[in-house]
GUDREN-766938 format. One line per 8 residues: number of its first residue (from 1); their letters; for each residue x, y, z of C-alpha. Coordinates in pm, whole numbers, plus 50000, padded with zeros to 5 digits. Layout:
# residues N
NUM	A	X/Y/Z  ...
//
This chain:
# residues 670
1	XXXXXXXX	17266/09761/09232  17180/10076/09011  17024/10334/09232  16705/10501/09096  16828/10813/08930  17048/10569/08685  16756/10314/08662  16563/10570/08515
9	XXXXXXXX	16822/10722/08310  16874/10364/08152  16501/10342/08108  16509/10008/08266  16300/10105/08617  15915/09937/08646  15656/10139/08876  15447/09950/09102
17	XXXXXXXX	15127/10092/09166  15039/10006/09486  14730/10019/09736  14795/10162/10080  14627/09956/10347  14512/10294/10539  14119/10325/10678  14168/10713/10561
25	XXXXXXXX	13963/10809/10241  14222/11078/10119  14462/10783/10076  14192/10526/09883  14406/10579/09529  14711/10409/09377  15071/10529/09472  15344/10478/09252
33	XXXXXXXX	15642/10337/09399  15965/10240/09236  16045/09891/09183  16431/09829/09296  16628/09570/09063  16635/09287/09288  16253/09297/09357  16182/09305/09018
41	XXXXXXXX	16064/08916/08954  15896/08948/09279  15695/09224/09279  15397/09163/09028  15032/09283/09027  14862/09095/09373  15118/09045/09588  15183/09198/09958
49	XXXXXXXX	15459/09478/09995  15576/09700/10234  15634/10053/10103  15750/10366/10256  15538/10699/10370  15633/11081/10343  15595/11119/10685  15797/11039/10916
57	XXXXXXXX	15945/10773/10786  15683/10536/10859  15645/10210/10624  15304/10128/10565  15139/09710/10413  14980/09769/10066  14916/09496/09776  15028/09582/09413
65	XXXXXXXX	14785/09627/09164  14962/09710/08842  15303/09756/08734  15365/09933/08445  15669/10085/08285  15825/10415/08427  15743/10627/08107  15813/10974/08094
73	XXXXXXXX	15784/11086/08451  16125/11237/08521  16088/11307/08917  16269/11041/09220  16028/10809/09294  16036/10634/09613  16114/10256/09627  15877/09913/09755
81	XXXXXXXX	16039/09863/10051  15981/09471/10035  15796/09207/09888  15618/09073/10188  15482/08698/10022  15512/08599/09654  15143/08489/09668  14875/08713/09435
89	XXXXXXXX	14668/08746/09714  14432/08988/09510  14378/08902/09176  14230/09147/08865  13898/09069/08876  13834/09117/09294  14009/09450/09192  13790/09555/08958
97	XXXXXXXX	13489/09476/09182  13623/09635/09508  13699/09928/09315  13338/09973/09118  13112/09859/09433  13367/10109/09629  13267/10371/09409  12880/10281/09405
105	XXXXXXXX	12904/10370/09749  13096/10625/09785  13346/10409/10003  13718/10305/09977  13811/09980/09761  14048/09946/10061  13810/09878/10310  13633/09589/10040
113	XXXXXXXX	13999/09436/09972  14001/09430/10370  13689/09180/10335  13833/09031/10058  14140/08929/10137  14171/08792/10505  14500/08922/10718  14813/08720/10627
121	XXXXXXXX	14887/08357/10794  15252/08308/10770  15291/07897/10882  14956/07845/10659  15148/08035/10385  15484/07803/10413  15245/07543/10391  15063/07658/10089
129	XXXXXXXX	15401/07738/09936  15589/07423/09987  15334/07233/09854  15477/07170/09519  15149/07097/09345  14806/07145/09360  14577/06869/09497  14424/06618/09225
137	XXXXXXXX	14034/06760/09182  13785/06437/09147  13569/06406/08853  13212/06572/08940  12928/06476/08787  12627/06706/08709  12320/06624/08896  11976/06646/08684
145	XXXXXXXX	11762/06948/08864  11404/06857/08760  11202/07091/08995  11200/07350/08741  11161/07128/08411  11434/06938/08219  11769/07179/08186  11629/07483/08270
153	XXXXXXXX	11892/07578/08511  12164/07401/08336  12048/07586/08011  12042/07913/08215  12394/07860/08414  12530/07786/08069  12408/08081/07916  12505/08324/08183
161	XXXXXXXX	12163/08416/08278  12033/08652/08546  11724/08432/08757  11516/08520/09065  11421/08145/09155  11144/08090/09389  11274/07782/09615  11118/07445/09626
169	XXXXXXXX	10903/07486/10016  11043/07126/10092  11272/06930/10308  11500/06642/10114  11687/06422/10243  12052/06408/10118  12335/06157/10146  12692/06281/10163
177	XXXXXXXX	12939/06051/10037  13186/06021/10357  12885/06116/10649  12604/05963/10787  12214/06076/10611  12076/06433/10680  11762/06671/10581  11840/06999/10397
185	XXXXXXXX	11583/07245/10284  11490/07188/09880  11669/07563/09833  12002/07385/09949  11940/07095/09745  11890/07266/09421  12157/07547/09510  12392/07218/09513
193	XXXXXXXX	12294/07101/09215  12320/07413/09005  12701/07432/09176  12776/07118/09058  12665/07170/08742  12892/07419/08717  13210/07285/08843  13097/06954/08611
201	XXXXXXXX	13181/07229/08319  13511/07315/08422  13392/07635/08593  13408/07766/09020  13079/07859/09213  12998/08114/09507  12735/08049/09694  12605/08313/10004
209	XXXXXXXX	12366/08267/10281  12307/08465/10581  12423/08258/10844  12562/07954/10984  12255/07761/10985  12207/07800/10630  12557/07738/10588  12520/07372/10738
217	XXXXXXXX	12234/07294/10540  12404/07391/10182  12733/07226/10323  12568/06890/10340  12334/06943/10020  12652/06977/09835  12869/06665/10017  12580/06492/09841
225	XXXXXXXX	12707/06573/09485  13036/06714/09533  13380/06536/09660  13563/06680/09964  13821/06857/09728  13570/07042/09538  13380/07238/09850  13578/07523/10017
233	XXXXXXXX	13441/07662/10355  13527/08094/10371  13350/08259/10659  13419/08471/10951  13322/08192/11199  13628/07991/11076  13945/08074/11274  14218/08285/11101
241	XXXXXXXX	14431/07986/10992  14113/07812/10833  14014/08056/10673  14345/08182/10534  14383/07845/10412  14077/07809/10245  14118/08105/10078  14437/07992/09942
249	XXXXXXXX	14275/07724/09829  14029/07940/09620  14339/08088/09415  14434/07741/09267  14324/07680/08883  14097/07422/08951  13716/07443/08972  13563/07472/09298
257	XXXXXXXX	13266/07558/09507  13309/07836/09751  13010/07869/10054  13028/08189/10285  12850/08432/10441  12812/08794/10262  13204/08839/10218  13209/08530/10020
265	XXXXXXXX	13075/08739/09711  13456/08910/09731  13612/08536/09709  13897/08458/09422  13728/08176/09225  13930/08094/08875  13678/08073/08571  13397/08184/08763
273	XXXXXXXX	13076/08036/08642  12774/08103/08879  12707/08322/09194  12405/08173/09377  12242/08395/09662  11974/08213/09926  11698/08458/10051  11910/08789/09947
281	XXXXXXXX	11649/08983/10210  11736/08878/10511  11943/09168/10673  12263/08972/10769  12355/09020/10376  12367/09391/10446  12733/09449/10514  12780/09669/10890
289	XXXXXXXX	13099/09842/10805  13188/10056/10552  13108/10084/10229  12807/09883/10328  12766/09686/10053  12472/09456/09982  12565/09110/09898  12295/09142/09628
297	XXXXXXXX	12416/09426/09481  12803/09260/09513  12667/09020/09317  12501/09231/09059  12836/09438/08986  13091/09103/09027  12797/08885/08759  12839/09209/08493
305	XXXXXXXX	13188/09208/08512  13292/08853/08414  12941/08710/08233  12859/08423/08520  12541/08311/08564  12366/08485/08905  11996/08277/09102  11846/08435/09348
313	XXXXXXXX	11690/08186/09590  11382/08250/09830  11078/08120/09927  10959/08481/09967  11100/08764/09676  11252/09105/09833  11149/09425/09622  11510/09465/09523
321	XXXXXXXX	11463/09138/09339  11137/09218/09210  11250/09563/09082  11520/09368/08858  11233/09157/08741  11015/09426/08635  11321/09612/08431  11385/09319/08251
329	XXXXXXXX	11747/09273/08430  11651/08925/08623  11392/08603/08488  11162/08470/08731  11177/08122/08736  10924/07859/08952  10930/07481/08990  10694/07300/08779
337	XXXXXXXX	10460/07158/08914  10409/07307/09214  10204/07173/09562  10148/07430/09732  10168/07454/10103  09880/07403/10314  09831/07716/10540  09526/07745/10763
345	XXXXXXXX	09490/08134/10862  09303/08160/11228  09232/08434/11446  09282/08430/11828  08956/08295/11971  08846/08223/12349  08887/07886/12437  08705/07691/12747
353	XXXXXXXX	09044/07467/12765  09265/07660/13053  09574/07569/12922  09534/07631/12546  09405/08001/12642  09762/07998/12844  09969/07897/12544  09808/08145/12328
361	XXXXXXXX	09659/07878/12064  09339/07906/11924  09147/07615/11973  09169/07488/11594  09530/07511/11597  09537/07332/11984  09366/07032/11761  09586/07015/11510
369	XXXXXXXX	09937/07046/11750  09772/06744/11941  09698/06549/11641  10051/06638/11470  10214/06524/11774  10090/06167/11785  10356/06121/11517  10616/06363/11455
377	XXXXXXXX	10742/06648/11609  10592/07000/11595  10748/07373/11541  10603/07649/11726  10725/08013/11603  10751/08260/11870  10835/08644/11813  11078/08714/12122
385	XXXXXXXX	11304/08494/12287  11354/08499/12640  11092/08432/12901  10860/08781/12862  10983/09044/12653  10903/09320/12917  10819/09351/13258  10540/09619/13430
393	XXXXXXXX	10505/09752/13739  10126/09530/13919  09967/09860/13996  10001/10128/13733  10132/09918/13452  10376/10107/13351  10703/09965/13186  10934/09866/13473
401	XXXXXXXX	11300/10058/13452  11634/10030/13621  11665/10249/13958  12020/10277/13814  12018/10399/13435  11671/10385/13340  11656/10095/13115  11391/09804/13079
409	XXXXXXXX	11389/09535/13302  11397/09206/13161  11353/08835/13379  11507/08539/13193  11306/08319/13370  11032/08254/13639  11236/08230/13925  11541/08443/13855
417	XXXXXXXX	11557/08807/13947  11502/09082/13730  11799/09275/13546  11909/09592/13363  11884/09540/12989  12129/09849/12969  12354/09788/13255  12315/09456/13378
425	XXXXXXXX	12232/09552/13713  11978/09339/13906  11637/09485/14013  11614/09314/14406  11500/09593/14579  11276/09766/14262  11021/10021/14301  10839/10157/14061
433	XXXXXXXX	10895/10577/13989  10525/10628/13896  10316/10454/14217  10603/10325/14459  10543/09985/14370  10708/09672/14449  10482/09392/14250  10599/09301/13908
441	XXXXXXXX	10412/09133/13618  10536/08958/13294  10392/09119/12964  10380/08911/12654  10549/08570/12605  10884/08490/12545  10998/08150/12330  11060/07997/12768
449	XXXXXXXX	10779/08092/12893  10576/07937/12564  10786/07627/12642  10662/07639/12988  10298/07660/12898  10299/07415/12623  10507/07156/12880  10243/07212/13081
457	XXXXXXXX	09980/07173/12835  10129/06863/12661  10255/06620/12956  10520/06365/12825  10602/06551/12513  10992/06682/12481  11012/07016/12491  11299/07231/12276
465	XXXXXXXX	11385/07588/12299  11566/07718/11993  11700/08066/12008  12003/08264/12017  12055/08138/12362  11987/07784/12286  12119/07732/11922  11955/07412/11759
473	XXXXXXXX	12042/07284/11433  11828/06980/11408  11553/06738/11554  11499/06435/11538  11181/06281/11399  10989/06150/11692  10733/06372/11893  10838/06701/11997
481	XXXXXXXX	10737/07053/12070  11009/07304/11920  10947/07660/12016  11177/07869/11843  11199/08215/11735  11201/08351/11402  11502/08242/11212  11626/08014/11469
489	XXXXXXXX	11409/07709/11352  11584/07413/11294  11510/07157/11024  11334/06834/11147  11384/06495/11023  11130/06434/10760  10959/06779/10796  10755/06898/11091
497	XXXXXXXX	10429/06726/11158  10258/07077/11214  10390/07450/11226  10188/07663/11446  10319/08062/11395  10187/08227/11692  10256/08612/11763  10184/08712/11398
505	XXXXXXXX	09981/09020/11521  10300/09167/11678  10524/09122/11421  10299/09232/11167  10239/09534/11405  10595/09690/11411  10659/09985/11215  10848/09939/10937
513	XXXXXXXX	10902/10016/10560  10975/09618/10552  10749/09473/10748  10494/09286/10540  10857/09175/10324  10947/09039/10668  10660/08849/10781  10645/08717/10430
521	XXXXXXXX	11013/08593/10488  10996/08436/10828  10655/08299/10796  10757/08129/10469  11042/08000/10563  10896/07786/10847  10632/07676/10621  10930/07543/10397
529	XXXXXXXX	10999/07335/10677  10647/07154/10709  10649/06765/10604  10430/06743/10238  10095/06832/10305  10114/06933/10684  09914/07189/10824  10034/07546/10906
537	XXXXXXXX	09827/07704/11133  09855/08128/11093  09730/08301/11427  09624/08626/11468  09693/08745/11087  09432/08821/10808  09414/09043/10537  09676/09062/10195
545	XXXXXXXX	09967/08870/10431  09749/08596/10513  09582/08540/10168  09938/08547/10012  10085/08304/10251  09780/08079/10228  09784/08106/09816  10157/08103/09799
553	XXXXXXXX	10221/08414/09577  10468/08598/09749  10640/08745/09406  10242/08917/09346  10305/09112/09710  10614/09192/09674  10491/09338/09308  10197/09531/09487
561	XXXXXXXX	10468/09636/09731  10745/09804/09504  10413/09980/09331  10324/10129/09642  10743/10253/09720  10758/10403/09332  10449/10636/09373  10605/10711/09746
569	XXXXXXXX	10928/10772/09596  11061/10452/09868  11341/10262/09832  11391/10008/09648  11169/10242/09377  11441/10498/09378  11838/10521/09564  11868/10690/09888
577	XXXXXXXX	12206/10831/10027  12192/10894/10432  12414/11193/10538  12493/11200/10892  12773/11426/11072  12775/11824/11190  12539/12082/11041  12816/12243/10845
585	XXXXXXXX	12924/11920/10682  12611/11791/10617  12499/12093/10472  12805/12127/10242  12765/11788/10137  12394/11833/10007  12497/12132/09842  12780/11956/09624
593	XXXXXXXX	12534/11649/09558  12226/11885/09457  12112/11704/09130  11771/11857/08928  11507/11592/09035  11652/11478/09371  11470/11480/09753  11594/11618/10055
601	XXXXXXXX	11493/11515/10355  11606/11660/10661  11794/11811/10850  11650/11562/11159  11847/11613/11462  12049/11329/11628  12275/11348/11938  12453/11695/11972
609	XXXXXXXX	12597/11758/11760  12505/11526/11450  12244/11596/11202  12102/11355/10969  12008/11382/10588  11790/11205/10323  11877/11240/09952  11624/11033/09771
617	XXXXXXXX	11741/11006/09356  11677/10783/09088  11923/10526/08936  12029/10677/08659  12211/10979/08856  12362/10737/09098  12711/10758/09002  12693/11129/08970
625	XXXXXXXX	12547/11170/09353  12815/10918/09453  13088/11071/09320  13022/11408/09475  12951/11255/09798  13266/11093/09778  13433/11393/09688  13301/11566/09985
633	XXXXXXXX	13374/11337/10228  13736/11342/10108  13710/11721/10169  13582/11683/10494  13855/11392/10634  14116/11628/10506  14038/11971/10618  14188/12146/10888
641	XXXXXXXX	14175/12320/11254  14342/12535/11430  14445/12403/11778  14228/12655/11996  14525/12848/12248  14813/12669/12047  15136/12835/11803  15167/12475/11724
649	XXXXXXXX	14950/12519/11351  14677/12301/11209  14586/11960/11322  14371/11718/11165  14003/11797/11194  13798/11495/11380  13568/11293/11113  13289/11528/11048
657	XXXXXXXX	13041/11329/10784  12905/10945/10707  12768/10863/10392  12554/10518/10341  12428/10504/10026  12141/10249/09979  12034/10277/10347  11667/10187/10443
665	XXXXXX	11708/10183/10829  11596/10546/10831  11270/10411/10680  11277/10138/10969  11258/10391/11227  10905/10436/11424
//
């Protein structure tokens, strides 16, 4: 074999350029490496290698993303050490979007092809390979979606459009083709239906929702119009063999639907045709680790770059949404014709019945639970889980904290003993610090204690607890009393009889920049959930949130909302970029981000020794502000310190600086 010096002399040597798998931002680039003779067929643009570092000899996993010829560079170039699989694990177009989002953010495209592409299966990968074709898709046939007039969304999905669609508030029932009958919300049933319509035109479809509940739902909306082959499972629930496989599976040629959670946006799909994203505000599509990328705005960049069709779904619209609305960017669409929930707003009121006055109902809504329950079962929304969500000392009522590390007491139930929130440890012996008392009492209700009260209050009716301690999926249709807690409702046979949202006072009452958009979001959503024309009793709640739930225009709130952000200068209205690290670096990094026009907010101090940073900035200086963020926190990872007492040099500095661009928790903070 021709070593590299005569390679290049003969002009005959390719360069890979290759993408270090490395969490360090200094090293988020391409690196040319030298592509030896016999790896020459193997090595293309996708494909796992293992290539060789300048220090100490160390070999390091990267993926190829171009090769190119050598041209006129003249130096020694190292060589790809090997060709780990022949697979094209990352193809152009997740590239492209790992490397624009990436740069949106000021983050690494590595740490985006980490969510992209899951770690490498080898048996699953035999399997893959010795399959020696690809399975046989079925014929799919589109499914008319008439909810928002004859071939609207077909028109639109064909067209490549840009929608915000508010969902059908509706249960259906749906029949997949190898399982037994089910109930899905309407939003699953039409998201299924706009997928299929897709695939029926030769193209793939992603579809996101937050979590696994969702997931369920969608996956048996689409079993309803879809054949097994055609519907691929990619989530972080599924075991690293599953989901290895199914994302295999997504890199064949034919046409399929892909359902995930928020890294499902970053899914290979071959002739993409339409991204479809169910209630885009609910927080689990806000990505924890870095870059912390929104699914939404994932979407956003991945839809520009190859001309697919993108829906929003929701029962209730996010500002983010209704920004793109107002610019022009994204078309609301509603169904046609519409029946409106019905949605009784009542206050808390005395009652002379004991036991309604213990289960917090209003009388009017005690009616209507009794009456609903005569012939179908009944979902009660609850704002905390457990049994109370905090405990007080009898005498001075003051909250009741661990002897040990100070933290609240919770009980999980009436009869068990009181524990550390913090550190677990159990309050037997507790006194209380303030008065040297030994008497506890339970403060507010938890979704047990509610089910103890309303067991109480309804003898003979089943009682279910749905929370993240007692995950329910679905109920049956006879007569039951579901207390659940927000986002933990599960979807009833036929629709509930009644939905009774209690606690709507203290969840309206927390401070935060999002909290009508919340309530909105979690009230809604249980309304979706009612039977057609059952009653939905509001406690507690008046005002603008109760007349919007009642008249069903959440897209006019969340339009009176963004007004009120854009003369604040609030997020969504404008981009925000959260700088957190020492005083030096923070300060350094404001200073090479300083744009005419831009807010700073801050420094606020956090624990010793990190400081904390607002830069508020409109849209159109966003990749400026990014880049020199990015270009400071590159700085920062790579400057240097002397080792204090040492003749040893410089060592690597400790991370100084965290940049989040697009970060509202700051705003969430009371």
């Amino acid at each position: 074999m021709p070593t590299v010096s005569e390679a290049a002399s003969a002009g005959a040597l390719s360069v890979a350029k290759v993408l270090i798998d490395s969490p360090l931002p200094q090293l988020d680039r391409l690196f040319d490496y030298g592509i030896p003779g016999a790896m020459v067929e193997a090595a293309m643009p996708g494909v796992r290698v293992r290539v060789p570092l300048r220090s100490a000899g160390r070999v390091a996993d990267g993926i190829i993303v171009e090769v190119s010829p050598r041209g006129d560079y003249a130096g020694v170039l190292s060589e790809l050490d090997s060709v780990v699989s022949p697979i094209k694990v990352l193809t152009p177009e997740v590239w492209a979007l790992a490397r624009r989002a990436a740069d949106r953010a000021s983050g690494s495209a590595t740490d985006i092809v980490r969510l992209a592409v899951p770690k490498r299966q080898v048996r699953v990968e035999t399997a893959f390979l010795a399959a020696d074709t690809p399975p046989d898709g079925e014929p799919v046939t589109a499914v008319p979606i008439d909810a928002y007039g004859p071939g609207v969304l077909e028109g639109a999905i064909a067209a490549n459009e840009r929608l915000a669609i508010d969902a059908v508030p509706l249960v259906r029932e749906v029949h997949p083709l190898d399982a037994d009958p089910s109930w899905a919300g309407g939003w699953a049933v039409t998201m299924a239906a706009a997928a299929a319509a897709t695939i029926a035109a030769g193209r793939s479809a992603i579809l996101a929702v937050p979590d696994y509940r969702d997931q369920e739902q969608l996956q048996s909306a689409l079993a309803a119009v879809l054949p097994a082959s055609s519907i691929v499972r990619l989530d972080a629930r599924q075991s690293n063999p599953d989901r290895y496989r199914a994302f295999l599976r997504c890199l064949q040629d034919d046409p399929v639907a892909i359902i995930g959670n928020r890294s499902v946006i970053y899914a290979p799909a071959s002739k993409l045709g339409l991204i479809a994203l169910w209630d885009d505000g609910d927080p689990l599509h806000s990505e924890p680790l870095s870059p912390y990328v929104h699914a939404r705005d994932a979407a956003l960049l991945r839809q520009e770059q190859q001309s697919c069709a993108l829906m929003f779904f929701g029962h209730s619209r996010s500002t983010e949404v209704e920004r793109l609305v107002e610019i022009g960017w994204v078309r609301s669409v509603s169904p046609r014709p519409l029946q409106l929930p019905k949605v009784i707003p009542t206050s808390q009121q005395s009652s002379n019945d004991r036991l309604a006055a213990q289960a917090r109902i209003p009388s009017s809504a005690w009616k209507i639970a009794r009456t609903a329950l005569e012939t179908g079962p009944v979902l009660v929304q609850v704002a905390r889980p457990g049994y109370a969500p905090r405990l007080a000392c009898a005498e001075c009522q003051q909250t009741a904290r661990c002897m040990r590390c100070e933290g609240p007491l919770l009980q999980k139930s009436a009869r068990s003993t009181p524990a550390c929130t913090w550190c677990g440890a159990l309050a037997a012996a507790w006194k209380c610090q303030h008065c040297e008392g030994e008497k506890l009492r339970f403060v507010g209700n938890g979704s047990s204690r509610t089910a103890e009260d309303l067991g109480r209050a309804f003898p003979g009716i089943r009682v279910i607890v749905a929370d993240g301690d007692h995950p329910v999926q679905t109920v049956g249709s006879g007569p039951a009393l579901v207390i659940a807690t927000r986002g933990a409702e599960p979807i009833a046979a036929g629709g509930y009889r009644a939905v009774l949202l209690l606690d709507g006072e203290q969840m309206a009452a927390r401070e935060s920049l999002r909290v009508g958009e919340d309530c909105l979001r979690w009230w809604s959503n249980a309304v979706a959930l009612a039977a057609g024309g059952a009653p939905t009793v509001l406690v507690g709640v008046g005002g603008t949130l109760a007349s919007t739930l009642v008249t069903w225009r959440q897209a006019d709130f969340a339009r009176a909302e963004l007004a009120d952000r854009r003369s604040l200068r609030f997020p969504p209205a404008i981009r925000v970029a959260t700088v957190t690290g020492s005083v030096d670096a923070v300060s350094a990094a404001v200073a090479a981000s300083g744009i005419a026009g831009s807010d700073v907010l801050g420094p606020v101090d956090l624990e010793p020794p990190l400081v904390r940073t607002i830069l508020r900035f409109d849209y159109a200086h966003g990749a400026e502000v990014a880049a020199a963020l990015r270009s400071e926190l590159i700085r920062s990872a790579t400057s240097r310190r002397k080792r204090t007492g040492s003749r040893q040099g410089y060592a690597p500095a400790a991370p100084s600086l965290r940049i989040r661009l697009d970060d509202v928790e700051p705003f969430l903070e009371s």
